[in-house]
N, C-alpha and C positions, 0 to 999 in steps of 0.2 A: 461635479468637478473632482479629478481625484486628489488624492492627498500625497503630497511626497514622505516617507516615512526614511528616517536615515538610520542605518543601524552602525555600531561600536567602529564596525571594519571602516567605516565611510561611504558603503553602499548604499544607493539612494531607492526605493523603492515605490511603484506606485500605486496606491489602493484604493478603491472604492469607501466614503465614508461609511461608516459603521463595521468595519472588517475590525475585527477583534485580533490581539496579541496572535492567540491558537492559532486563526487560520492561516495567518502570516511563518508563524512558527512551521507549521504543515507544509508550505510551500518551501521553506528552505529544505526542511527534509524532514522524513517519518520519526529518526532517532534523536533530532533536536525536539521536534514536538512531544516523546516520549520521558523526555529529560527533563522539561522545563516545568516551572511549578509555580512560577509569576512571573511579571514584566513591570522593566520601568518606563513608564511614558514620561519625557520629559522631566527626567529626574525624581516622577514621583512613583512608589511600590503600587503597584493594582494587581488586581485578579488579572486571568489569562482571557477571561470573557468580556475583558472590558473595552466596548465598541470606541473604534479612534473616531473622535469628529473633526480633528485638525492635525492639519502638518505638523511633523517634530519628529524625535529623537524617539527610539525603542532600543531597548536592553532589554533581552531574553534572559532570565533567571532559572538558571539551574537549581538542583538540589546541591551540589559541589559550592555553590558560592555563597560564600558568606552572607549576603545580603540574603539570602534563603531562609537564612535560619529563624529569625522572627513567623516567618511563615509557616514553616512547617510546626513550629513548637507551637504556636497557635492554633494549627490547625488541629495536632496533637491534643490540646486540651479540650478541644469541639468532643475529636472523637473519644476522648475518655469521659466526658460528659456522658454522649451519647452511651456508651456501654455502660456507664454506673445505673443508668435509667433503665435499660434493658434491666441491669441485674435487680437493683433494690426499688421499685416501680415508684414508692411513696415521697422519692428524694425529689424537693427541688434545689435548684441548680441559682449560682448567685453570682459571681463572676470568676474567669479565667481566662488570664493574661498570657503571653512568652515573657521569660523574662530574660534576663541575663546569663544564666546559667541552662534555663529549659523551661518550665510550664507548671500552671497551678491552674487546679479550681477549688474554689469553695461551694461546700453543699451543704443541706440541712435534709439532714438524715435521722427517721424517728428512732434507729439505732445505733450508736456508735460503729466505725469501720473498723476491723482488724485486722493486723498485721498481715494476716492469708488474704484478706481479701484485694488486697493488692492485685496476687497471683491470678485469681478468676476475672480481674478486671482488663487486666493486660492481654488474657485468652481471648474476651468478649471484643476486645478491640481488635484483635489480630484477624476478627471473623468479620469483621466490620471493615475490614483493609480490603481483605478478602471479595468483598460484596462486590467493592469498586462504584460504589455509590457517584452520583456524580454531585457538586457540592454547586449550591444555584444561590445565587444572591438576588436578592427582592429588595426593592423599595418600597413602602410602604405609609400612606398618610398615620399621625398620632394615633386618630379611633381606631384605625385595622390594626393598630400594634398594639395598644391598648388591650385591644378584644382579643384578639388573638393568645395574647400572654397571659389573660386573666381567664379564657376559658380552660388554658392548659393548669392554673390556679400558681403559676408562676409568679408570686408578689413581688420577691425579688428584682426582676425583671420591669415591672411596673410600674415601681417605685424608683429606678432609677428612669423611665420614658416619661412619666412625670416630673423628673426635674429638665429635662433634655429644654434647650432654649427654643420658644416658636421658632417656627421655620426651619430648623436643623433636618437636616434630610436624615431617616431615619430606615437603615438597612437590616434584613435579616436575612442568613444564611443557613439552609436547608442542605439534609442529606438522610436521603430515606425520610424516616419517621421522624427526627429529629431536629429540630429548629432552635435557632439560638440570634438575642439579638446584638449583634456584631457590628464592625465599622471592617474588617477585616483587614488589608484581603488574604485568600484562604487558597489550597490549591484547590486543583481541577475538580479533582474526587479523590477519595479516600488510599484509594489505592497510591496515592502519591505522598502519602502522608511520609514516610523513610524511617528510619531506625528509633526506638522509641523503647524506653523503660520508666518502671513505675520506681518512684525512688523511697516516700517515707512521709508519714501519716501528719499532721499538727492541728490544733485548735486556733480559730481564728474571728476575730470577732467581725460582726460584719460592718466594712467600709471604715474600720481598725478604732471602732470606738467604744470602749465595757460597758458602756451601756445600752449595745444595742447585744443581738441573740449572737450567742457562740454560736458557731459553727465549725464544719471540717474538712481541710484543707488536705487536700492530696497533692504530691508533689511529685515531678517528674519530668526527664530531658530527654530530649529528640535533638538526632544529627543525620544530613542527611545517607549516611553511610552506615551500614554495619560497624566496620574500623576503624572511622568517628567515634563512633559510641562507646564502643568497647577502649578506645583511648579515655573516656572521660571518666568510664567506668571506673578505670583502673587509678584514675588521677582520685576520685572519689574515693577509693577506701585507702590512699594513701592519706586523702586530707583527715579519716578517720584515723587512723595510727595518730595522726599531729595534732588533732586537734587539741586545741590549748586549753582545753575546760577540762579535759581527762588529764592531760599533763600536767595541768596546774595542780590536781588532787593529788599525781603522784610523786610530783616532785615538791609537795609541801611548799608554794609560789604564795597560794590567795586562796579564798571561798568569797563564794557570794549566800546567804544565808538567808531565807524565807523568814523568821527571825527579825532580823534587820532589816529588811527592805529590800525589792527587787531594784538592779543595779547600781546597787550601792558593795563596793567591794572591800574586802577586807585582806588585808596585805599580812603575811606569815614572814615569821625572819626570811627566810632564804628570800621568797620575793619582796621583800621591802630593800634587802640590799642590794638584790636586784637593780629595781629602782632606784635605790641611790645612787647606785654606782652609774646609770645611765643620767640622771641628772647632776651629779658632779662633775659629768665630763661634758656634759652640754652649759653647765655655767663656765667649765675654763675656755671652751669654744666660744663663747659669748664674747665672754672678755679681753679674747684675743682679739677679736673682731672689731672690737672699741663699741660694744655696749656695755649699760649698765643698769645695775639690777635692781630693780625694786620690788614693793609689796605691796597691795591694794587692798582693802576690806573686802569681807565677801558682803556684808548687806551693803547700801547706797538707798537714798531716798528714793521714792517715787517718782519725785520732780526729774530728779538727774535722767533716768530712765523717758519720761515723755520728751523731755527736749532731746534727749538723742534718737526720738524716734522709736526703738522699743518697743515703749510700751503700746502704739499703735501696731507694730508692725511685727513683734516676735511676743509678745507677753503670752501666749497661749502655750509656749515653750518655758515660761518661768514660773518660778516659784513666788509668794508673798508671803509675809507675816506683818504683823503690827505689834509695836513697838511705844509705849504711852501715846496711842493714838494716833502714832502714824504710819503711813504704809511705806514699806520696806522692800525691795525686792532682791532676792537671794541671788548675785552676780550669775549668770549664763556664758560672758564675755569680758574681759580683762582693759576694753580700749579706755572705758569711762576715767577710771583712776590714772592713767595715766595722761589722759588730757588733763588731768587736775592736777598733777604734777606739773604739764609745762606751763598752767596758768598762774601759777604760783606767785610768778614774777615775770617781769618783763622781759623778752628775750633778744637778744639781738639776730643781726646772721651771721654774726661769728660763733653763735652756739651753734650752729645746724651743722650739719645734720645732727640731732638727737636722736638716739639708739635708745629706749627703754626695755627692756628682759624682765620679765615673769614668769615663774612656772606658778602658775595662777590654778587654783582649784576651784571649778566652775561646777553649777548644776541644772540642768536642763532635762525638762518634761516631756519623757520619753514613751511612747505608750509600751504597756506591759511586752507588747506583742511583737515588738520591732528589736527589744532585750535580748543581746546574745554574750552572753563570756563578756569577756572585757572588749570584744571590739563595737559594741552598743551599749552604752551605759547612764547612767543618771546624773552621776555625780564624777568628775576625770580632770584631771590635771595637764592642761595647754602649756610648751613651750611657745611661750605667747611675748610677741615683739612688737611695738606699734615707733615706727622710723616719722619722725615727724624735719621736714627739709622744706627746703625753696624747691619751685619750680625746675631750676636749671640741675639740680642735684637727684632730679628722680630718678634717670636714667643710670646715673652709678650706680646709685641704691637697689634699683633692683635688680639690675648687674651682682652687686654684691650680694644679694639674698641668692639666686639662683647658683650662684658659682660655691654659696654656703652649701645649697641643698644638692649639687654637684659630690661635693667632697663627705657630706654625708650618709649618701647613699652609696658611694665606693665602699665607704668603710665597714658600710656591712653588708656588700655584694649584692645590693637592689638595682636593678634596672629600672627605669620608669619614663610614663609618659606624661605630654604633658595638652591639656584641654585651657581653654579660654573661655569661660562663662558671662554672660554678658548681660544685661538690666533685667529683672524680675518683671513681672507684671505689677505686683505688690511694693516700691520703694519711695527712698525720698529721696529730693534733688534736683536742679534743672537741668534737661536733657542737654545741655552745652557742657557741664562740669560731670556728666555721665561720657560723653564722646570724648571729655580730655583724658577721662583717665582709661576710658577701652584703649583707646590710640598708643596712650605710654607703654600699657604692659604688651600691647601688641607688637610695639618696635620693639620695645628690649627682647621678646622672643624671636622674630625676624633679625635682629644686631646678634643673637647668639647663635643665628642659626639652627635653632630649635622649631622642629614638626611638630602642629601641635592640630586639635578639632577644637574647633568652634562650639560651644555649649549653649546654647542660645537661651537667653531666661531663665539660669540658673548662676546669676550670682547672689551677692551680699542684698541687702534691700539699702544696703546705705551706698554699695560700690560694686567694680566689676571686678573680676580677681581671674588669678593661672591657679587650677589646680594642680597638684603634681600627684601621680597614681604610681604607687611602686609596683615591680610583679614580681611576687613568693617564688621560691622552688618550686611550687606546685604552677607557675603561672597565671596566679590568681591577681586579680587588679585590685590596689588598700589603698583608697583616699590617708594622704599623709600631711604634706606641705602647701602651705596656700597665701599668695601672696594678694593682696587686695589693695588695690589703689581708690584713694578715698579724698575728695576732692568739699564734701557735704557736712561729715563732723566739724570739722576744724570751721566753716562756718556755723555754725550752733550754736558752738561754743565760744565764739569769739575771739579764738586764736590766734595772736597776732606775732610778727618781729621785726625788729626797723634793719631797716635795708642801708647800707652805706649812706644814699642820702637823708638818712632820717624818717621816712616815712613810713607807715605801717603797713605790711600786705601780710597775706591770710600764706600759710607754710600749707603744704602737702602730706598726708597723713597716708603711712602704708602699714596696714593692719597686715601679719606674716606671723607662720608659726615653720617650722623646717620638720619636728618629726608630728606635729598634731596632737593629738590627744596621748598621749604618754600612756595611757592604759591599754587601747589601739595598739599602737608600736610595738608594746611588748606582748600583747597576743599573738602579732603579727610574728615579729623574733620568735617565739616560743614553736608557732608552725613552720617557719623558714627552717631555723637550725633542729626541729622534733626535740626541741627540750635541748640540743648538743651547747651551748651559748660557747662561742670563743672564749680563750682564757683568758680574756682582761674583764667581760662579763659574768664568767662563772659564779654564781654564791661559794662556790667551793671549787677552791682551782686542785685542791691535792689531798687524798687521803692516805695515810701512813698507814700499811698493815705491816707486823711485828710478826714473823713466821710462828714462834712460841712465844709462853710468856716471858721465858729466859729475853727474851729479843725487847719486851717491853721498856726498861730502862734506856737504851740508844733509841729505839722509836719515839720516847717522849725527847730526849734529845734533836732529835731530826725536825720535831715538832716545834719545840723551841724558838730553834735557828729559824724555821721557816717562817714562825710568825714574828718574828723579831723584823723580820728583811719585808714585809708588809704582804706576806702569802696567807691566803686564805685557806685555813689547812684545820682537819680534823684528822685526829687520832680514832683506828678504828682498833680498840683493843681488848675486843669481845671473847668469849670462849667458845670458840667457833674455828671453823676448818678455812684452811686461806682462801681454798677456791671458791667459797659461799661467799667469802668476804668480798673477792673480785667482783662477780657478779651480782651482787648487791651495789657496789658503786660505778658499775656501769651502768644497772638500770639507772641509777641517780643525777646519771650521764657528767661524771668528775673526769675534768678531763684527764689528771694523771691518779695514779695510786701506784707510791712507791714503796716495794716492798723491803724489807731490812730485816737479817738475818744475820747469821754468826760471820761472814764476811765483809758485809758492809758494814758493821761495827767493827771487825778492824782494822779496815782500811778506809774509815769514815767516810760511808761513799752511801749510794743508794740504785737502789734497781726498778726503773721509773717503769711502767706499763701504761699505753693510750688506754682510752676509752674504747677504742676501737677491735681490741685486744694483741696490739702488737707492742711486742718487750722491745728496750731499747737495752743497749751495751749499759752495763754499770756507771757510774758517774761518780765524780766528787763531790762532795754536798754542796760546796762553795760553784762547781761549772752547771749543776742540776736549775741551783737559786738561778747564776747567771742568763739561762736559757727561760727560766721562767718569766725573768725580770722583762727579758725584751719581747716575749709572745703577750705579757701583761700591759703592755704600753701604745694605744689605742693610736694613731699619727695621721693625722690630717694635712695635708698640703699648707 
């Protein structure tokens, strides 16, 4: 009987069962079939060989479309696999994913890879394209995988089909000589693999645990375009110019120090006022809002931690110590304390909504391996909010959180999107007070109007939450803002407040932070602006050069005034030539440096130059401050 197959247009089509995507693809036409590199039956990605047994829905995947891309960067790391094996014959091979950005594999290799070896590997690939291999997926029972992987002496490999659940259907895909055990799907053959570069070498342990064998990671992006690639290319060594772990060293921001401890950061004046500066404006934000601020211990008992769940459910992320004998756990999250604040005392509903504010310093067990700069860290500091209200007041509330994180990401020119996450596999709670609260933050993003994707199994293990993802200059996606609706603590804890008529009902707890981890943030800042910060975040909004030293007396003057009026100003009044001077605090990236000379001492005035290096008209010292005064003052809606 045949199958009706409908494709995107609305055309309905009729096939013989078991007709595969290809052959379908081949009748619409030779150039569609030459193009296409997967198909989705019925919503879901598969190979192009994959025989239809039932009517439904087909989309043909090009290399052009985004839903491509997993595929081909997958496929990509097949075929780099396969060419590392050609080249260094002793390697096996452990896993390689697409990810987000392009492709890895892990291998274990009896000699370290180097940096050339990239180059021969990208050649060997290219000859592998070349073949046009055709790429064949096999099913296969446990033993034949088993065997098969253990005769290639693949342990790797083995070891994960040994934990695979009875009964999982267990696929591998072949091309030429090379076999690899996959779930795919992959394209046709090789020759469809599309543009592809080797990116940069790292150490990785396997299945990200120090105590199992390092191993070595190759990294590398596929697009399926030439001028795809060469686009991302060039996005990549601009994210190298920004990157905030180089700029942090040269603009004297922070270190992280082997010494001390991986991801634990050490803040240098310039970046510590940095950060002040960006958490004193997120406290006057605060308290404009009508919260208010508190402070929580960083240990807490053990107890506290198992009745909020925790320590069943996240303790593998925390730290312990003991304490005369009792065990302690080093805070991860900010919510505990502040339920023990509203348990304090009795509350009514004429106290709700309660707003509590903390910039809460948390620390959470991060493996070595996942450690980057300050946007991965161990130890970081949360603008952390937990809105405890009624029922009928959640819908404001996070109305008003959203319309905070609105105003906050104007202010530093972020766009961002926003995702819905929803029950873990792993949580606590019953599935009625998990649907209330997906429901709430679902309408308030539906009542705002706001596009969002579904995240399926990746919230809170206590609740469902919105993430908000900003995108850098570079277009890169930075988890920031995260609003979690929590229906489960507040019974835990026994949170109650009497309602007009006197009786007690349990308040709604919405755990939110607007910029995240304040360490994050300002990595993030530091690659957005390449170090440039606007003038009201500068560590140093203005540096005085003195043309002679005759100029030095009115230079310290200039300096004076400036810091009297709350400008953040250094004297550069070295024995040095001016233009070394200039460009010295453009590298430092200040946004003005005004220069004073035998005229601008006498007609108390100054001669401001951007960072950018464009002079302005001379100025009076009192219209220069003026102009500072108002590019220094941060304005939120």
């Amino acid at each position: 009987m045949a199958l009706q197959v409908t494709l995107p247009d609305g055309t309905v089509k009729e096939v013989e069962p078991g007709t595969t995507p290809a052959q379908i693809a081949e009748g619409i036409g030779r150039r569609l079939a030459r193009a296409a590199v997967a198909a989705r039956i019925d919503g879901k990605l598969t190979d192009l060989s994959t025989p239809l047994s039932s009517s439904g829905t087909l989309r043909l995947v090009t290399a052009e479309d985004p839903d491509a891309l997993d595929v081909l960067r997958h496929s990509s790391a097949h075929l780099m696999a396969q060419a590392v094996k050609r080249l260094f014959g002793a390697v096996k091979v452990a896993i390689g994913p697409a990810t987000e950005d392009g492709f890895y594999y892990d291998f274990d290799a009896p000699q370290p890879f180097r940096p050339e070896d990239l180059e021969a590997i990208e050649q060997e690939m290219g000859r592998v394209v070349k073949e046009d291999l055709p790429v064949v997926r096999r099913e296969l029972s446990r033993e034949e995988a088993l065997d098969l992987f253990a005769s290639q002496g693949e342990t790797y490999k083995v070891e994960l089909i040994r934990e695979l659940p009875a009964g999982e259907t267990i696929t591998v895909y072949s091309q030429g000589e090379f076999t690899d055990l996959c779930r795919g799907p992959h394209v046709p053959s090789t020759a469809r693999v599309g543009a592809f570069k080797l990116l940069s070498l790292a150490g990785a342990y396997w299945r990200g645990d120090e105590k199992n064998a390092m191993l070595q990671r190759i990294y590398g992006t596929a697009f399926g375009s030439r001028e795809a690639l060469e686009r991302r290319l060039h996005q990549l060594e601009e994210a190298k110019k920004r990157d905030h772990r180089k700029l942090g060293r040269e603009l004297e921001l922070f270190s992280i120090e082997d010494e001390v401890g991986p991801g634990l950061v050490i803040w240098h004046p310039k970046g510590a006022l940095l950060r002040t500066l960006l958490e004193d404006f997120e406290r006057r934000e605060h308290l404009r809002r009508g919260y208010q601020i508190v402070i929580g211990p960083q240990l807490l008992r053990k107890e506290l931690w198992e009745r909020s769940g925790h320590y069943d459910n996240y303790r593998e992320n925390m730290y312990f110590t003991e304490v005369e004998g009792q065990t302690y756990g080093i805070k991860p999250m900010n919510c505990l304390s502040h339920m023990m604040i509203y348990r304090s005392k009795i509350r009514s509903y004429r106290d709700l909504p309660m707003r509590l504010f903390e910039l809460g310093t948390v620390y959470r067990h991060e493996k070595s391996g996942v450690l980057h700069g300050l946007t991965r860290v161990r130890g970081f500091t949360q603008d952390d909010a937990h809105i405890l209200c009624t029922p009928d007041q959640l819908q404001d509330e996070i109305a008003g959180i959203l319309k905070f994180v609105k105003d906050v990401m104007a202010l530093f020119g972020f766009e961002y999107e926003v995702e819905l996450s929803t029950r873990p596999e792993k949580s606590i709670g019953d599935d009625a007070s998990w649907e209330l609260a997906t429901a709430a933050l679902q309408q308030a993003l539906e009542n705002h109007g706001l596009r969002f994707d579904v995240n399926e199994g990746d919230g809170a293990f206590y609740g469902p939450k919105i993430d908000v993802k900003l995108k850098d200059a570079l277009d890169r996606r930075w988890q920031c803002a995260t609003i979690q609706a929590d229906f489960t603590l507040p019974e835990r804890f026994d949170l109650t407040y009497v309602t007009p008529e006197g009786e007690k009902r349990r308040p709604v707890m919405l755990h939110r932070v607007i910029l995240g981890s304040i360490e994050r943030f300002i990595g993030v800042l530091i690659e957005h602006f390449a170090g440039a910060f606007p003038v009201w975040l500068a560590p140093v909004q203005v540096v005085v050069l003195p043309i002679t030293d005759r100029h030095i007396p009115y230079a310290r003057t200039v300096e004076g005034v400036l810091r009297s009026r709350g400008v953040r100003v250094e004297l550069d009044d070295r024995n040095a030539k001016l233009g070394y001077k200039i460009r010295e605090a453009q590298l430092q990236k200040v946004p003005y440096m005004v220069v004073v000379g035998d005229k601008e001492a006498a007609d108390g005035a100054v001669s401001p130059r951007l960072r950018t290096g464009e002079e302005l008209a001379m100025l009076p010292l009192d219209e220069f401050v003026r102009r500072l005064e108002e590019e220094a003052s941060p304005r939120l809606p």
